[in-house]
Structures are given as C-alpha cells and as structure tokens.
N, C-alpha and C positions, 0 to 999 in steps of 0.2 A: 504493500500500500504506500510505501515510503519511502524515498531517495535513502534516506539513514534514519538507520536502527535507535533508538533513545531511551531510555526511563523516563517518564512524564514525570512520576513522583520525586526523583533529584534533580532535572534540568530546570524545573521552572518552581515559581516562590506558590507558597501557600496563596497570597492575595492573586495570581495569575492564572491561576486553577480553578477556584473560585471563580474570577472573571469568567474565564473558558466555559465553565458549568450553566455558568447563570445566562450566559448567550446562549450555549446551546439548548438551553430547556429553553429558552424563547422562542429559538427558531424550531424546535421541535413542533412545540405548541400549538404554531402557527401554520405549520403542516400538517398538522392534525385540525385543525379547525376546518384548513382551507379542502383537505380530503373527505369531509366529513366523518371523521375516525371510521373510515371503509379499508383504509390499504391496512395491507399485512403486517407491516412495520409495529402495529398500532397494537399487535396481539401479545408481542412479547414487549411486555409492561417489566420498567427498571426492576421492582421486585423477584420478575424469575431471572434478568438478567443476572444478577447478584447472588441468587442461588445456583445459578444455574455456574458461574465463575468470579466469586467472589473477588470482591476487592478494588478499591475508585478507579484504577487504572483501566479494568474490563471494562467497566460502566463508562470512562470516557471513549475507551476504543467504539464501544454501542454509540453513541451520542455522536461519532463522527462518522459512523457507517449512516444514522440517519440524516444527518447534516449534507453529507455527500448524495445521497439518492433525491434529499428533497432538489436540491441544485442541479439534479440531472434530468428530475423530470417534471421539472419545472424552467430551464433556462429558455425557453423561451415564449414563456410569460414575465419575466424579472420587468423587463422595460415596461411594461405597462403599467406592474402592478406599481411600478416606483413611483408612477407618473400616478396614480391611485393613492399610495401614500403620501406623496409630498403635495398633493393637492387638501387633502386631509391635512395637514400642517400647516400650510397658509391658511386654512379657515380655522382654525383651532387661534393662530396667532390673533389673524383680523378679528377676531369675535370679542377678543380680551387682550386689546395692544396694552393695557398695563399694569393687568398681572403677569401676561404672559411667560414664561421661561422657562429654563430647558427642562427641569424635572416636573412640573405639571405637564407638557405636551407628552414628556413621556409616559406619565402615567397615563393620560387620555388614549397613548394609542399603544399601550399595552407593550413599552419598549421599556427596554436601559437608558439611562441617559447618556452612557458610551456610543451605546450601540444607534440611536438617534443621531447623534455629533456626530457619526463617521458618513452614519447614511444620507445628512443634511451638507455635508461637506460634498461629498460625493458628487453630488447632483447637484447644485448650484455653486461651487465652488469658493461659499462663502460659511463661515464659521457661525454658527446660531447668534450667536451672539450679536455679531457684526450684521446679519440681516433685520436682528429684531430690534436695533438700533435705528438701522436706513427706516425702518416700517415706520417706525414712531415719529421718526424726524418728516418724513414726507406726510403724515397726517396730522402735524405740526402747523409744515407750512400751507396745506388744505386749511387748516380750520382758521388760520392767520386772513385769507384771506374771504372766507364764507361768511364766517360772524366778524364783524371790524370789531363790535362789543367787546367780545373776550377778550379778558385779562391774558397777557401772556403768562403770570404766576399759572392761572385756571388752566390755560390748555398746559402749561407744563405738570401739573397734581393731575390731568384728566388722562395724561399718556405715563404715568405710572413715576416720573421724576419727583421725586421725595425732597429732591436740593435743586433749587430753581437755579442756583450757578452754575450747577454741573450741566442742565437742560441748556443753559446759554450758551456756554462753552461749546457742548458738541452742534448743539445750529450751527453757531459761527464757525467751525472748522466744516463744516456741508456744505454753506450758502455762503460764506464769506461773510457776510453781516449777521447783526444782532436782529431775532425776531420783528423788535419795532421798526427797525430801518428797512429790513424785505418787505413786513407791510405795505409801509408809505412809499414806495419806491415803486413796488406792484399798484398800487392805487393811484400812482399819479400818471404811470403810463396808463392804465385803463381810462383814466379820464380826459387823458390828452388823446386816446387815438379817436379817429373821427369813426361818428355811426356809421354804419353800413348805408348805403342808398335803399330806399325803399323796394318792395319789391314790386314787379314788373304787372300790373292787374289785366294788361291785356286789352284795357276798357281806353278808347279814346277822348281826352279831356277837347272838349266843347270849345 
C-alpha cells in the first residue's frame, strides 16, 4: 500500500494521530451519510475491527482503506461536491458576517476546523480568515453608502468589530481612506455626475 514501510505508533506525536483519527472518522462519516450506510465498508463496524486485530495501528490501517475507496469512488464527484460545500460556506458567513468564524462554520457543516482551513484554502486561495475580513469590509463600504445615517461606530459593532480603531484601520488599509472620507467622496461624485436623459417614449411632442 506504501512507498515505505513505518510504525504509525513511533513516527508520529500522540497530538498527530489524534488529528489523523479525528479527520478520518469525519470523512468516514461522510461516506457513510453520503452512501446511505448501503456499501459494504459500513458492515465491518470499528468494534469487530478491533476484535477482529486489535490495537490503534489496525484500526488506523481500517480508516485509511476506507479513506482511500471513498476517494476512489467518488473522485469524480469531489469538484462539485466542493463547489456544494463552499457554497454552503458563503451563506453560513453572509447570514452572520459578525459572529461568523472558523469554529462555528465548522461546526454548522459538520467539519474540523483544520480540516475546513485546508479545504477553504484550497479552493479560493485565501485563508478564512483573510476572506471573512474582505466580507465585512465590503458590506462596510455597502452600508456606508445605502444608509448616509449610520454611524460609522454602528456599522463597525453591526459587522462584529468590538474596537472601532481596529475596524478603521483595516478600511483604510482596503480603501485607502477612513470610512467618513469614502462616504463623502462616493456622495459627491454621485451628485456631480449628470442624470441620465430621459427615456425615449416614442410619442411625438406637438
């Protein structure tokens, strides 16, 4: 099964195994959902594996024979289903841009929050963190310019900023200006640029 031969139990740290475990019974999990616990895999339950060759080692050799089948007979589905979950992600964010963050969305969709960060990396190329930043700063400068009322304090406590300097700061490192000056800047061009011409009614004036 393997380029080189190893002990899992001396190569790698307790905390790494652990990790290894706790993904795999995720993605086990998740093959078993997505099969409706119908495949065969599903019949030999870790219990007889364990009796059946005791000891973590056997039981992770189990975890990787079904790790490997679900990826085999499923690879091509992955790209959809990605496109499935990270769509699921963006709306889990937009629904709550500020509570959002990474161990709630993972619990929402049944993940690690390793295992989310690699697969959110993956596919948008950006670190969870660094996108649910851009999210909040862009529905920042939406609501800067929807409501003129709102207090910039208000929309920075309503996008989950607890420290109104910190919310300034990263504006102005996005927009180059401080919330009040992209307002008044966005508002003077909208009211310098000219209406439209009316439109064309087809009807000849008299």
């Amino acid at each position: 099964m393997y380029a080189h031969s190893y002990n899992f139990m001396t190569w790698y740290s307790f905390s790494e195994r652990y990790r290894f475990a706790e993904e795999a019974f995720t993605t086990v999990k998740l093959f078993f959902q997505e099969n409706g616990f119908s495949h065969p895999i599903a019949h030999a339950t870790c219990n007889s594996v364990l009796r059946a060759a005791p000891g973590f080692g056997n039981l992770c050799q189990y975890l990787i024979s079904c790790v490997q089948d679900y990826q085999q007979e499923n690879q091509h589905n992955l790209s959809d289903r990605s496109k499935q979950v990270m769509n699921a992600i963006y709306k889990f964010i937009d629904e709550d841009l500020a509570g959002a963050n990474l161990s709630s969305i993972a619990r929402k969709m049944q993940m690690t929050d390793s295992h989310l960060s690699r697969m959110f990396k993956k596919n948008t190329g950006f670190n969870f963190s660094e996108y649910l930043t851009e999210r909040r700063l862009e529905e920042a400068a939406r609501l800067l310019l929807q409501d003129t009322k709102l207090k910039v304090a208000d929309i920075s406590e309503s996008l989950g900023y607890g420290n109104p300097t910190y919310f300034l700061s990263r504006f102005k490192a996005k927009y180059g200006v401080s919330p009040s000056a992209y307002r008044k800047a966005h508002l003077m061009e909208r009211e310098s640029s000219p209406e439209p011409p009316p439109a064309d009614s087809g009807q000849e004036t008299p």
